[in-house]
N, C-alpha and C positions, 0 to 999 in steps of 0.2 A: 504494500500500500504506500502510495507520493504522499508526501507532505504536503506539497501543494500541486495541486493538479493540472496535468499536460492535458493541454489542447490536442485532440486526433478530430484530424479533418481528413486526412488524404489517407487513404487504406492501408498505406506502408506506416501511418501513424500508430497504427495497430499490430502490438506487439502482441506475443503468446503470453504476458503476465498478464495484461488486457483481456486478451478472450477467457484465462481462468477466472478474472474476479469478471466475468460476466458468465461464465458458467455457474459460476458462485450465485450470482444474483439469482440468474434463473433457477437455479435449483432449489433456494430460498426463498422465494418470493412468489413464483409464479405457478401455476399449474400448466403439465402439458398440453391440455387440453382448453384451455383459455388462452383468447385475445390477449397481446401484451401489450401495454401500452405504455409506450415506448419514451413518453417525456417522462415519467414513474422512473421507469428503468432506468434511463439518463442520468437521473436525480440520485438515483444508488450507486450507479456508476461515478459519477460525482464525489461518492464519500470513497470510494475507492481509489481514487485518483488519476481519475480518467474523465474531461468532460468535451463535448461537441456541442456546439452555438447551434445546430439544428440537429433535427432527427432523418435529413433525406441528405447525407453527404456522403463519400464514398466511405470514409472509415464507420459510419453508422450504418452502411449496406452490407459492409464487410463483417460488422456483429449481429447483424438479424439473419445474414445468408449461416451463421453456424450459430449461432441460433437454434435456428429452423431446421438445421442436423440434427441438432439433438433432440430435439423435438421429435424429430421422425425415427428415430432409432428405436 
């Protein structure tokens, strides 16, 4: 977890420590089977230290596309 949280806008912004505490969030938070919704997620992602100024950039397509792996596994 950052001390203070890096900006991911571009996909290469997104590291593998990044998709674990987003793995983390979603396994915590969300149901497989539920909608997520996604400025939520941000927001936990956030304390994790990782934040993006929107929800439709390419480093926030790059966490719903695995995501959405996991979901489907």
């Amino acid at each position: 977890m950052n001390t203070q949280p890096i900006t991911i806008i571009s996909a290469s912004d997104v590291t593998p420590d990044c998709l674990q505490a987003a793995e983390e969030i979603f396994d915590g938070f969300f149901s497989p089977t539920e909608n997520i919704d996604w400025w939520s997620f941000l927001d936990r992602l956030e304390a994790w230290g990782w934040c993006s100024p929107t929800v439709d950039s390419p480093a926030i397509n790059k966490i719903k596309r695995h995501i959405n792996k996991i979901k489907h596994q």
